[in-house]
Structure formats: structure tokens, C-alpha cells
N, C-alpha and C positions, 0 to 999 in steps of 0.2 A: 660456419657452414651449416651448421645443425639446425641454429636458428632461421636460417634462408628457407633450408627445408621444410621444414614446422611449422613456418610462414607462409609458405606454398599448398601445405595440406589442408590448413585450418583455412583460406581463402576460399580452395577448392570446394572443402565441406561447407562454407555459407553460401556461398554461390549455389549448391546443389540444393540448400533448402527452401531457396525461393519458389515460387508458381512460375514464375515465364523465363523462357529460356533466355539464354542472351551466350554472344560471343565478343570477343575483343579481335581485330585483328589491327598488327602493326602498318606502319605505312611500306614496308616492304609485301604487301599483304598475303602474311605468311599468320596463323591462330599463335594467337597468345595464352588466351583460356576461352572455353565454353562447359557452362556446364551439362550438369544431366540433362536435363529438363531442352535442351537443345538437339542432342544426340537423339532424344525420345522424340520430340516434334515430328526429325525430320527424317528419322529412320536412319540415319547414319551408321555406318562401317565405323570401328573404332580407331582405321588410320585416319580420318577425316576429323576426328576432333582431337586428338592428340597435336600439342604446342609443335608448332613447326607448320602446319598441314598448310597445302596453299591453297589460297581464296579458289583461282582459277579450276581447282580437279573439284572442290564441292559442287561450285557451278556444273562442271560437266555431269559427274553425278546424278546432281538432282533432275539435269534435261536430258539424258539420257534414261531416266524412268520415269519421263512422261511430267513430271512435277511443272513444267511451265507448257504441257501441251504440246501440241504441233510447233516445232521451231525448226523444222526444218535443217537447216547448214549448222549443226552442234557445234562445228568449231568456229564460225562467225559467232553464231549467240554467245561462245564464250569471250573471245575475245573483246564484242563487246560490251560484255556485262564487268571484265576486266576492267574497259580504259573506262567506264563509268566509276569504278571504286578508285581506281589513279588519281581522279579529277573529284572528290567527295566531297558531296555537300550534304545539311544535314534535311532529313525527309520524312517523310510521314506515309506510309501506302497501306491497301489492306489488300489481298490477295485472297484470291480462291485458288485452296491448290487440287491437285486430281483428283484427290481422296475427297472429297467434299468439303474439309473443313475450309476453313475461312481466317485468316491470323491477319492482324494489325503486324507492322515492320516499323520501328521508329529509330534512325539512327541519327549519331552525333558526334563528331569530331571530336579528338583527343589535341592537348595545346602541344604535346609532344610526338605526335605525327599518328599516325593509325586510326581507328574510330572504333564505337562499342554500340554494339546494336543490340534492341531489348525486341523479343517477339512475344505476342500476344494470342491466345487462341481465344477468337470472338466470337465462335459460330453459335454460342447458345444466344448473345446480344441479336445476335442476325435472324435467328430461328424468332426469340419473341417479337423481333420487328417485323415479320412475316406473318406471324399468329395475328396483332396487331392489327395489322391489315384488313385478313382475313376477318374478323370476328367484330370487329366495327364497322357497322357499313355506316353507322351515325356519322359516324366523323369521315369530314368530306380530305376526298384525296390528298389537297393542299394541305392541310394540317398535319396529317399522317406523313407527307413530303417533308415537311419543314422538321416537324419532330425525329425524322430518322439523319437529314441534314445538322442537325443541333447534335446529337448526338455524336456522329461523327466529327465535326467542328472540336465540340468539344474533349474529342480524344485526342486531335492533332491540335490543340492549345495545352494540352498538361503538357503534350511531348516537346513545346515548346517553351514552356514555363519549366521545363527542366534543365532545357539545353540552357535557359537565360538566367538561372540559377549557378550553373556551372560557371557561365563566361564572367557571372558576376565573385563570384569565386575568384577566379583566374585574374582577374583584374584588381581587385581588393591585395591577391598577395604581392603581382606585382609591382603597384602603387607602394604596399611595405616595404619592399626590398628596394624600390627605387629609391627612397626618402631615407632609407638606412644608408643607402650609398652615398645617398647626397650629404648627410651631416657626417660622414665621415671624411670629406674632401676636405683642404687645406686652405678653402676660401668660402666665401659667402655667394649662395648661388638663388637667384631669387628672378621676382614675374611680378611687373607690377601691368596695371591694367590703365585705359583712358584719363581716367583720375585721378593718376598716380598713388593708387591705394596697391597696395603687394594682395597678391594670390597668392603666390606659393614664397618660401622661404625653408634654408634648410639650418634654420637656427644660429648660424656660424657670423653674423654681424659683428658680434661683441667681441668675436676674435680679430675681427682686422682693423674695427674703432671700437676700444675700451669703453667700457660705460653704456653702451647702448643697448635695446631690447633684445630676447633670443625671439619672442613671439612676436612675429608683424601682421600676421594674417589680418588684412581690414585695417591696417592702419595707414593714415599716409605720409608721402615718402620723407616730408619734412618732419615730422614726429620719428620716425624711424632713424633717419641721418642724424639728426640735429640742425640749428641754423647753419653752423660750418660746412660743413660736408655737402648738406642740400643745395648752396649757395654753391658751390666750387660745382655742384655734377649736372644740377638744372638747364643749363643752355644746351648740354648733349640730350639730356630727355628730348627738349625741343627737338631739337634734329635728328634723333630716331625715330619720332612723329612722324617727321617726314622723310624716312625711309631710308636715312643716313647711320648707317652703324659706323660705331666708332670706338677707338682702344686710347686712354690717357692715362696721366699720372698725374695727382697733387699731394702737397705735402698737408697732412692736418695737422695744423699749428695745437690744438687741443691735447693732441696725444703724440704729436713728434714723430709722427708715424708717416713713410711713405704709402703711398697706396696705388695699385692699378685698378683703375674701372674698364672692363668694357660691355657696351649696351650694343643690344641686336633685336631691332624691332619684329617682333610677334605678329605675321601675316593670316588673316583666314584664306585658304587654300582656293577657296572658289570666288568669293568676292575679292582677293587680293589687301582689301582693307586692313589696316595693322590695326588691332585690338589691343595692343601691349607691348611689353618689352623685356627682354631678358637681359637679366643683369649678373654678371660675375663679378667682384673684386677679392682684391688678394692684401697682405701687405709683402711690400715688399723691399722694406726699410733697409734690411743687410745689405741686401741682393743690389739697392743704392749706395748705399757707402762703399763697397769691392767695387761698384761700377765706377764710380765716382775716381776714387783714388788710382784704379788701372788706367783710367784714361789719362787721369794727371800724368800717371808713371812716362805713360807714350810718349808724351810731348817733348820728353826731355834727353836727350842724348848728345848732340853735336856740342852744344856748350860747354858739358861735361867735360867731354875729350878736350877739348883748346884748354881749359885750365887744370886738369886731372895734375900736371905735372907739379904747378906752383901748389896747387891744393896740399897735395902731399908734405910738402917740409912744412906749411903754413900751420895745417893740422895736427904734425907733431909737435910746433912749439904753443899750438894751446894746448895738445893735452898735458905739457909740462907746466905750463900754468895753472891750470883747471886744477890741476895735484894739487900743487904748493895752496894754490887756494883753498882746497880741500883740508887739510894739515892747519894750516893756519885758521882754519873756521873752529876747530876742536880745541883751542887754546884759549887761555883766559885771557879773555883779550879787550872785556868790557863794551859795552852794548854798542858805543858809537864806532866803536873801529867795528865790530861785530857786521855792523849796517854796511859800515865799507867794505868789509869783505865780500858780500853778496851780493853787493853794487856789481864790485869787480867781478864777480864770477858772471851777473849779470850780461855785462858787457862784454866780456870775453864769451860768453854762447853770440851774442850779436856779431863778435867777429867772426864766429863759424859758420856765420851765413853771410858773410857778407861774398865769399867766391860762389855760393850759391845762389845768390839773384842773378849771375848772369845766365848760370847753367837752365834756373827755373823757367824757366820760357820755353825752352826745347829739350832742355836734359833733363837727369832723372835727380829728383833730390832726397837726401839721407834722411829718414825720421827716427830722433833719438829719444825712443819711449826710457821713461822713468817714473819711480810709484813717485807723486810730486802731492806735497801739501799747499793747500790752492790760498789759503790765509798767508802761509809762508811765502809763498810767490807772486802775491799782488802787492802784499806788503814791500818786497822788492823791488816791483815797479813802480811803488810810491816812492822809493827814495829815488831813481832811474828819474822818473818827471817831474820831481820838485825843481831843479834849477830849471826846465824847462817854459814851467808857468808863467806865462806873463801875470802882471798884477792885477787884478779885479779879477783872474778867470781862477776858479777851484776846480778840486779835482773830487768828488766822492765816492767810494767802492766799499759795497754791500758783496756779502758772499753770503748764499742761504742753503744750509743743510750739506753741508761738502766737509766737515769735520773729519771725514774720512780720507787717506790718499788715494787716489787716482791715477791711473796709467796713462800717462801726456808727455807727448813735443815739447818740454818745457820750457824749452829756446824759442823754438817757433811761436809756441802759442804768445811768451814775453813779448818776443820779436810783435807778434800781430799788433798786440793792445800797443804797446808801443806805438806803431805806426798811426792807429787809429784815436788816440789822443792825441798824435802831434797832429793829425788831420782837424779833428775837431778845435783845437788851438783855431789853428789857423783861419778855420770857418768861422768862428765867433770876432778873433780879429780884436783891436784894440778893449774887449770888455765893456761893461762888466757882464759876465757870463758864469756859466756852470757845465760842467761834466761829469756823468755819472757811468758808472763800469758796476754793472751788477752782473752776478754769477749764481747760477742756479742748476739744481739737476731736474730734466724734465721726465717722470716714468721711468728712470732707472733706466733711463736709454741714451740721454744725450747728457753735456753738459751745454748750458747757452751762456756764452758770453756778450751781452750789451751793453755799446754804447753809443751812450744818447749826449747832446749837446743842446745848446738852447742857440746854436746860433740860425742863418736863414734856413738851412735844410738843402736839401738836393733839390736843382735845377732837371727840369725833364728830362733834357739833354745826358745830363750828368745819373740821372735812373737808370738810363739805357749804357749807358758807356763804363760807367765809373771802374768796373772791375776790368775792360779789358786793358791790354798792355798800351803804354805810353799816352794813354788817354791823362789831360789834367784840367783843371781850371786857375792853375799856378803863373797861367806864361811860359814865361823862361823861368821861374825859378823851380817849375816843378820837374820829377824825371817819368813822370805817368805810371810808376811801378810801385808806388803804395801798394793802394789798394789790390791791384792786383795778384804782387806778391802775399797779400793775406790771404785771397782769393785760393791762389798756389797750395798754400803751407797748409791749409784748409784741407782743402778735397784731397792732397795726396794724402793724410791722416783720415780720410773716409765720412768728412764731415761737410757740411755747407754753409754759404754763406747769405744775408739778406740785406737787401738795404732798402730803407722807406723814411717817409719823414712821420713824425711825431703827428702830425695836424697839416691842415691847407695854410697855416700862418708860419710855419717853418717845423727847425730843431729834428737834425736829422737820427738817424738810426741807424747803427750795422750791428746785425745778429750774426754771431759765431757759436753753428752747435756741433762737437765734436762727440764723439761715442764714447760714451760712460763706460769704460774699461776698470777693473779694480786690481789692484796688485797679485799677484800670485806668491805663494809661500815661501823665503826665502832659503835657500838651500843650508844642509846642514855644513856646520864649520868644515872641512877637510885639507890637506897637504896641497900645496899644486905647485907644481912646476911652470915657470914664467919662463917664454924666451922668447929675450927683447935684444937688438944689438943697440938700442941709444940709451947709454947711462943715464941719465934724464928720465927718459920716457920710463924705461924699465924702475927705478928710484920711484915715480910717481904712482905704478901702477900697484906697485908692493903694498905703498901705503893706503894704497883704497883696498885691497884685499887683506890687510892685515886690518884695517878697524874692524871689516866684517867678521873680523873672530879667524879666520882661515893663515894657517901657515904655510912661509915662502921657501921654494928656493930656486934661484935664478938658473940661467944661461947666458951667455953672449950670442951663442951660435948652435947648429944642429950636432957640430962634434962634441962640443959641452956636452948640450942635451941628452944626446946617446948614455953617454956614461952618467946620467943621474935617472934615466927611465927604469932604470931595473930594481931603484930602493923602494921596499914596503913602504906600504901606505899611501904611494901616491892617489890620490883620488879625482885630480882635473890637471888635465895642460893645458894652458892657453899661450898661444904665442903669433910673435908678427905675423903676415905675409910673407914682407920681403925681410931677409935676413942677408947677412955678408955668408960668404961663404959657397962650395958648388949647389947646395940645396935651398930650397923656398919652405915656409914655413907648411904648406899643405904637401910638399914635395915627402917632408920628413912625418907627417903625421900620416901622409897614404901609407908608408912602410910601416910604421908601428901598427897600423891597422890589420896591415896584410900580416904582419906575424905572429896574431893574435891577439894584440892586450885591446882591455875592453877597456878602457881607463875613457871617461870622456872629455873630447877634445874638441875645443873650440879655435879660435882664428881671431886676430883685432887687425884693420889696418889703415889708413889714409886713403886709398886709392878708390875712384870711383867704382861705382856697382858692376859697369858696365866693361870694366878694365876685365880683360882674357885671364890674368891672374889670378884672379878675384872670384869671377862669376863661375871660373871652373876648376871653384877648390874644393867643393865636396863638403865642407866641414858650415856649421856656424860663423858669421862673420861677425865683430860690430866694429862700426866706423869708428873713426876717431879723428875728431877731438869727441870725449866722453868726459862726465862726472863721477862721481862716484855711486852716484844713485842709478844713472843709464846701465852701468859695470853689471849691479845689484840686480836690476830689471832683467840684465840680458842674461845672466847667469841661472835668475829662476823660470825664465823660460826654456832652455836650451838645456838643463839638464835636468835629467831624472831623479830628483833622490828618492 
């Protein structure tokens, strides 16, 4: 507050040691400051320059002592010399007042509403232009005209080259502030012109396609995009030429990146003529994948329901397999049973989906994420499609830079490549042929799975169709759910699919890119409490949580249960759904919640998502049939250590 003050005094004192008076008045026009030199001009009373004082009583005032002469109706002239300052524009005048002198008045509008007016006392300029006059009779009247015309001219041009000084002021900070704004927006905001060269740009290109310039000013539009991007956006330039604005999406294969453009042609106001075009884009890769897989989600409910029931006992006797499989992998067992064991486990996640392609069409299907090593799981699928191959056709799978594991569907994604080798099979047909399944990560964004064939390629027909359901080129022997089912397993994991041929001579394609997820930290060892009622089940799930280092101790039931909740140390409950007994597995975890134990508690069960059971237990779910990996996955997501 001191400094406010101190602010206001030292202002006051500069202001007072100028030569010409001036005032400020706000747009309520009510004195903001004026100084001495103001007060002394015009004779002023000291309530009339004091901050507050209103325009309108100076006015009256100064015409009520004669200062604008005979006016007649005081209260008309004020009013309106009033709605003259309401309505302010900036001015140049010079006045003769009663007293004889003579003052210049130049005023100029403030960007924040009010205006500041400078006065000048001219009368000695006026007095020698009159001497002048007089005392030349050499010089002819016209020249003495023009030179006192010039003179004046030129007092209302400084007063002009001030005001244009100011607006250029005012224009300069706001052009900073607007360009500070714009480079801090979350997309690329940019003006390109007739020639597709950029005006403006707020630097943010390189954030929505990697690799690209921050500086465009002058460059054009294909140097700035690159050939991809420019190729994908160019036919819209076109047609915001011609006065077509428009909102798209493409995928840039270069960076794996979704993108929104949209373009809104730049009209001149009087001619209507477009000069240009305004260009936004965004990425908006996530915000496509959540799109993607929610929509998948939609589709799928009614199928669900017709099999929820078989689903259940079916998916507890894999996850009693998937154990034993499990168990049996960790035993010395020597490399070629080793391969069969993984075969089987293989094959047994394909049975897990196999009540799942009916649901996928309309219902909603399970994704059972697990950290997955992609060498270890192709490798897999080589032993899976060797009895498959016919003779002359091979199979070859390249994985680049994936040494690390990954958080994947590893059933589903199996399940895919699977399908799409035995497609490829079949399109090459009697051999000799080749098949290639490469694996790569793109930007630490996706992973792409491709595979290529050397047989004819897709049929046009077969471009447009090939993913939707029941579509084939099989006849009768196909069930048109391939591809589509990959299609499915795909986007509900929040990835996409592509398919093209190699070349105009054949040898088709389908790109599989799912989202580069990387494991998260596996929890520390602790106690838990299992409650399972199928011997079996319960037996298999021990042993996946006892390799992870973690100690068991069972239940059949909630009445068990109860009486093993209260030993130190427990540190996780996980148990069924459904259990035997009056209480359900969420039934018995809401009560332990409500009487305070913090203990974290999860849920496993067979039953669809969509099952009332299920979807309104409150707690972590994971489906099952599971591995031991998905167990691991779902454990370091859902709990806190």
C-alpha cells in the first residue's frame, strides 16, 4: 500500500514539472489526474481537479465564466459537450478563450477506456504570426496564408504521430501476448497464404508430427508437412480455396501418430476473396485408441448373455489347466516337452476365446493384459504353425528392438497372428511361397505387427470388405470371422488394423498396431488370503502366487474366511465372485470394508462383465481363465505397494 502511494505522489510530481497541462479522465468521465499546469491554465477551484471530479461540472464551470462566450442554455451546452466526450474521438482544435489567450487542445483515447488530453498555450506562436503579417508587406498575403496553414498542419500531425505511436504500442504488445498464447496451446495453430507458404505459425508443428520445423514463416506447405502429411491434407487445401472448410483425421504412418486437421478458409471482408487458410491440428492418438476400443466395447453385450452361463464352468476348467500348465513349465522337463508345454498353454488361451467369437460381434469381450516377452511368444506361434504349413510355403518372424516385455492380450494377439498365417496359407495355396511376421516398436507408441505373403494380394472387393463380419473369399469352407475377429481383438485393446497389398502384382498385408504399454513394478512379496470354493481352481491359483514369492492361506467359504481375517500380516484378499454359501465374494469383502480393515482386496471370476454380479462388486475384478503372468499384471496394477 505504501508503495501505491509513493507511486501516485512521484507520478503527480512529474506530471507537475511538465510545461503544458494535461488531464486524464476515465470513460466514466469522472478526473483521474491533472496536473498543476492544468488547474493554472484554466483557473480552476481545487474540487474540479481533484481524482473523482466530473467532466460535466468543469464544463459548466468554465461556461458559466464566460470561458466559451455567449452559450446561452448552460445546461444544453453542457449536456452537450457531455455526449461529445461519451462518443470520443481523437482531435486536434485550438481555441480562443475570454482572457485572450489562445491554447491548441489535442486529445487521444486510452485502450482501456477514458482519454488524456495535452493543452498547449499558443498565444505567443499566434502573436508572432500576426507581427509577421503586419511587418511584411513584401510577402504577398498567399505565402503568409500558407505559412501560418503549415504551421498549424503541422501541430495537428505531431498530435497525430503521437496518437499513431501509441496505437502502434498497443498493437506490438498485443500481437506479444497473442503469440505467447498461441505457443502455449496443445496444438499447431497456423495461416498459410494463396501459395501455400505459412504467415503465421505458433511453433507447435513438431509436437503433433515429430521431426518437423518449429520456424515456417515463408516456407511452403510441403517442406513444412513433409511428403506424407502434405499428401494426406492437400485435396482439403483444395477445397478451402474454394470456400469449403473442413474437420479430418489421418493416421501418419511416419510417426504412428493420429492427427486432427481442420482448415477454415481466410476471407477479405470487403472483397469476400479467400487470401488464405487457417489451420489447426492436434494429435490425437490416445483420445483414438479409448475411441476405438469403447466402441468396440458397445457392440458386444447380447452374445455375452446367451453364453455367460457355459462360459463360466468352461473358464474354470482352463484356469485349472493354464495352472497345471503353469507348474509343469517350471520343471525340468527338457526343451522339447518344454515347447509342448507352451504349445498347450498356447492352445488353451485359444480355447478362451473360442466362446468369445460368438459374444465379439455384439458383446463385450475380456482383455487379458500380461507383461508378455514377444521373442518368447512368437517363438510359440512357430511351434502352433509348423504342423500347419503346407510344403514349399515357410514361415519367417523377425522381432526388432522388443527385448523388453510388454503389457499385451497375449491370447488375443496369438489368437490374431494365428489367424492371419493360416489366411495367408491359404492365399498362396498349393506354393511355393513365403510368409513373413515382423514385429517392431514404432516411437515408443505402438507395437506393429506385419504380415506379408507372397501370394495374389487382396481383391478390391476383398479391401473394402475383408474385416467386416462374415465376409469371405473361402465359399463354403470359410466362416467370414477371421479377419474380423482380429479386427475385434484389435480396437477393443485400443489399436488398429490395416490391410493393402505389397505392389499392383499382388502379396498381401495386414498391419496390427497395438499400444506400447510396458510393465509396471511387481508388488512386494506379502500374506494373502485366497477364497476359492473349487479345489482345483483354488490348488492352481496358490501355485501362481506362491512362485511370485507370496504366502498362502486358503478358504472354501466366507465362514472360513471370517476366521482367518483377523491374523497379522495379512496383506491382500483375493477371492471368487461366486462362492457356496449365504454370502458372494463382494457380498463378504463390502463388510470387511465397512468395519474398517484396509487390507487390499481384489475379486477373480468367470462371469461376463456385464453379469449384475460382477459389474456391481465395487472391488477389482480379473476374468478367468488367467495365467500366471495376467495374475502378476493384474496384481501390479490394482495394488498399491
Amino acid at each position: 500500500m505504501q508503495n501505491s502511494k509513493e507511486a501516485v505522489v512521484l507520478t503527480q510530481a512529474g506530471l507537475n514539472l511538465i510545461q503544458q497541462a494535461l488531464s486524464i479522465y476515465d470513460r466514466h468521465l469522472t478526473l483521474v489526474i491533472g496536473n498543476r499546469q492544468f488547474q493554472d491554465m484554466f483557473d480552476l477551484p481545487d474540487k474540479l481537479v481533484r481524482p473523482g471530479a466530473e467532466f460535466g461540472d468543469t464544463i459548466r464551470h468554465l461556461a458559466e465564466r464566460g470561458d466559451y462566450g455567449g452559450v446561452g442554455d448552460i445546461d444544453a451546452f453542457v449536456r452537450s459537450r457531455v455526449d461529445q466526450a461519451k462518443a470520443f474521438v481523437p482531435h486536434y482544435i485550438e481555441r480562443t478563450r475570454a482572457n485572450g489567450r489562445v491554447i491548441s487542445v489535442e486529445g487521444n483515447p486510452l485502450s482501456q477506456g477514458g482519454w488524456v488530453t495535452v493543452y498547449t498555450d499558443i498565444t505567443h506562436i499566434k502573436r508572432q504570426e500576426r507581427l509577421l503579417r503586419a511587418r511584411s508587406e513584401e510577402l504577398s498575403d498567399l505565402v503568409l496564408s500558407h505559412t501560418e496553414e503549415l504551421a498549424q498542419t503541422n501541430r495537428a500531425l505531431e498530435s497525430t504521430n503521437k496518437a499513431l505511436e501509441e496505437a502502434k504500442h498497443e498493437l506490438t504488445e498485443m500481437e506479444r501476448s497473442t503469440r505467447l498464447t498461441a505457443e502455449m496451446m496443445p496444438a499447431h495453430i497456423a495461416r498459410i497464404d494463396q501459395d501455400l507458404h505459412y504467415t503465421f505459425s505458433n511453433r507447435r508443428l513438431g509436437k503433433v508430427i515429430p521431426g518437423r520445423p518449429a520456424d515456417l514463416f515463408g516456407l511452403h506447405a510441403r517442406d513444412a508437412l513433409g511428403d506424407e502429411a502434405y499428401v494426406r491434407i492437400s485435396p482439403y487445401f483444395q477445397k478451402a480455396f474454394k470456400g469449403e472448410p473442413s474437420v479430418f483425421e489421418f493416421t501418419h504412418e511416419g510417426s504412428g501418430r493420429r492427427i486432427r486437421v481442420a482448415l477454415t478458409p481466410d476471407r477479405d471482408e470487403e472483397s469476400r476473396v479467400i487470401t488464405g487458410i487457417y489451420v489447426l491440428s492436434m494429435d490425437i492418438t490416445e483420445e483414438a485408441q479409448s475411441r476405438a476400443a469403447l466402441a468396440q466395447t458397445r457392440k458386444r453385450e447380447l452374445a455375452a448373455q446367451l453364453t455367460s452361463g457355459v462360459a463360466h464352468d468352461f473358464a474354470n476348467l482352463l484356469t485349472i489347466i493354464l495352472g497345471l500348465q503353469s507348474r509343469l513349465g517350471t520343471m525340468e522337463i527338457g526343451d522339447t516337452a518344454q515347447e509342448l508345454v507352451e504349445a498347450t498353454t498356447a492352445a488353451v488361451r485359444r480355447g478362451g476365446t473360442l466362446l468369445e467369437r460368438i459374444a465379439s460381434i455384439s458383446g463385450k469381450r475380456e482383455v487379458h493384459y500380461e507383461a508378455t516377452h514377444l521373442p518368447d511368444l512368437l517363438k510359440g506361434l512357430e511351434t502352433l504353425t509348423a504342423s500347419t504349413l503346407p510344403d514349399g510355403v515357410s514361415l519367417n518372424i523377425t522381432v526388432t528392438d522388443l527385448d523388453e516385455p510388454a503389457v499385451l492380450d497375449a491370447g488375443a494377439v496369438q489368437d490374431a497372428l494365428l489367424n492371419l498365417i493360416l489366411n495367408a496359407t491359404h492365399a498362396i495355396g498349393a506354393g511355393p511361397g513365403n510368409i513373413t511376421l515382423s514385429v517392431r516398436p514404432i516411437r515408443e507408441t505402438w507395437i506393429e505387427f506385419r504380415v506379408t505373403d507372397t501370394g495374389p494380394g487382396f481383391a478390391k472387393e476383398a479391401l473394402q470388405h475383408a474385416l467386416d463380419p462374415f465376409f469371405t473369399t473361402k465359399g463354403g469352407e470359410g466362416s467370414g470371422l477371421g479377419l474380423s475377429m482380429v479386427y475385434d481383438q484389435t480396437t477393443v485393446a485400443g489399436g488398429h488394423v490395416k490391410i493393402f497389398n505389397a505392389s499392383p502384382k499382388g502379396g498381401a498385408v495386414v498391419s496390427i498396431r497395438l499400444p506400447l504399454r510396458r510393465p509396471a513394478r511387481p508388488i512386494a512379496p506379502r500374506l494373502v488370503l485366497l477364497i476359492e470354493d473349487n479345489t482345483d481352481i483354488r490348488a492352481s491359483v496358490r501355485a501362481m502366487l506362491t512362485d511370485m514369492g507370496h504366502q498362502v492361506i486358503e478358504a472354501a467359504s466366507t465362514e472360513e474366511a471370517l476366521g482367518l481375517v483377523s491374523l497379522d500380516g495379512i496383506g491382500l484378499i483375493l477371492s471368487d465372485v461366486i462362492l457356496e454359501g449365504p454370502q458372494t465374494g463382494p457380498e463378504f469383502l463390502v463388510g470387511l470394508k465397512a468395519a474398517g480393515l484396509e487390507t487390499p482386496m481384489l475379486l477373480m471370476t468367470s462371469l461376463p462383465s456385464d453379469d449384475a454380479r460382477r459389474a456391481n462388486a465395487g472391488f477389482p475384478v480379473l476374468h478367468k481363465p488367467f495365467t500366471k503372468g495376467e495374475l502378476a499384471t493384474f496384481l501390479s496394477q490394482e495394488v498399491r505397494t
